[in-house]
N, C-alpha and C positions, 0 to 999 in steps of 0.2 A: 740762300737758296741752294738747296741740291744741284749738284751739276746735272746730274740725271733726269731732271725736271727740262735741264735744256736742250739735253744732248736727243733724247727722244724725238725732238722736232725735227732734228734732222735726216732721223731712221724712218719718220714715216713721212718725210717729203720724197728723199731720195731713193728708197726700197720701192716703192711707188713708181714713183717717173723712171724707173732703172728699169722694170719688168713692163710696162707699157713700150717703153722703147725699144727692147729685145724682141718685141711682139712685132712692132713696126720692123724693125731689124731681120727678121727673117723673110719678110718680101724681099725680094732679090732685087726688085729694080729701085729700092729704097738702100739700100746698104750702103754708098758711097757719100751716100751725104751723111747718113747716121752712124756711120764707122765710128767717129771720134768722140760725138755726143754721150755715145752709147758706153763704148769704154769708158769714158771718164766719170760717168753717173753710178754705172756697175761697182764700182772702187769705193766711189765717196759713201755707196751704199752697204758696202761692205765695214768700210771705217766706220761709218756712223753705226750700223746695226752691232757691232763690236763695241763701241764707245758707251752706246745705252746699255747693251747686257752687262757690261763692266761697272756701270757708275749706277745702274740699278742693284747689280749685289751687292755693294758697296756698302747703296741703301740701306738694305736687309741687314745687312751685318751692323749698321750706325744702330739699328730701329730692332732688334729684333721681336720683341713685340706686333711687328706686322705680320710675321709668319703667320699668327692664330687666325689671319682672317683668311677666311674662302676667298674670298675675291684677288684678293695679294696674291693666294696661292696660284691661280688660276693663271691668271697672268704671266707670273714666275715659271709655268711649266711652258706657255706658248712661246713665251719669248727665248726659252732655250729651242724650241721647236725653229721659229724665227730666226735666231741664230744658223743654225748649221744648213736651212732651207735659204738663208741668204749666200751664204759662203760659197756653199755649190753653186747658187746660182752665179754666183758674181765671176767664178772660176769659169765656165762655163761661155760667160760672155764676154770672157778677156781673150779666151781660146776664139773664142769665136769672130770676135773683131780682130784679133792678129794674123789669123792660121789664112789664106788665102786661095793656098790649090789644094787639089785633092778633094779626098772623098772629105773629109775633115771639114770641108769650106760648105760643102753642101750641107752636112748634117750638123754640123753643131749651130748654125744662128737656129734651127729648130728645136732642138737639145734647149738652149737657151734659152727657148720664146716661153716654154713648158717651164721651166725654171724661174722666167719671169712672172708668171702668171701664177706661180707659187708663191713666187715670195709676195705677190701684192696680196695674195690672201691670209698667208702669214702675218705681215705684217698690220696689216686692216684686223683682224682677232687678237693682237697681240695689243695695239694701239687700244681696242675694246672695251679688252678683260682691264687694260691698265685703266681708262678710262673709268670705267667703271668702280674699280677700286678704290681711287680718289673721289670722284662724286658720286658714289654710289648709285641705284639705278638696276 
């Protein structure tokens, strides 16, 4: 089996639960208990969303014959989209659970929340098109 068949499950568990938490995360009088949750989900989501787009080219390049399809393609471009809309976001919410005074402290869990609610739509389009690909649809 593809690694990439696996690793995908963990980009669209953690990209997910990473930007609903940054969402919770920007309520002020939620942030001390979601400090740690939140960092460490941001990361794994960032690993993971890195881990898929890697072991999905990988794919392409084992299979090249899947470039012809639309649907491969389609996928292929969100998940780069995915990609760099996760990065930011994950950047974004490491700043934003470490940084604590300043103007920094106030605007970045918001910075972040927008970030997270990117990436969960990212990655929900991205999961999709993939989706879709493989069973067609």
């Amino acid at each position: 089996m593809p690694a990439h068949a696996l690793l995908v499950h963990g980009a669209v568990v953690f990209g997910p639960v990473a930007g609903l938490l940054a969402v919770a995360y920007a309520v002020p009088a939620l942030r001390e208990r979601l400090r740690g949750v939140t960092l460490v989900t941001a990361v794994l989501a960032a690993v993971f969303v890195v881990l898929a787009y890697l072991s999905g080219d990988s794919y392409l390049e084992d299979n090249p014959a899947l470039s012809s399809i639309p649907a491969v393609d389609t996928h292929e471009d969100r998940a780069a989209f995915a990609l760099w809309v996760t990065l930011a976001f994950s950047a974004l919410a490491v700043a934003a659970t470490t940084l604590r005074t300043g103007r920094a402290a106030r605007v970045l869990p918001l910075l972040a929340a927008v970030g997270g609610v990117a990436t969960v739509v990212a990655v929900v389009l991205t999961g999709d098109a993939g989706a879709r690909a493989v069973w067609g649809g």
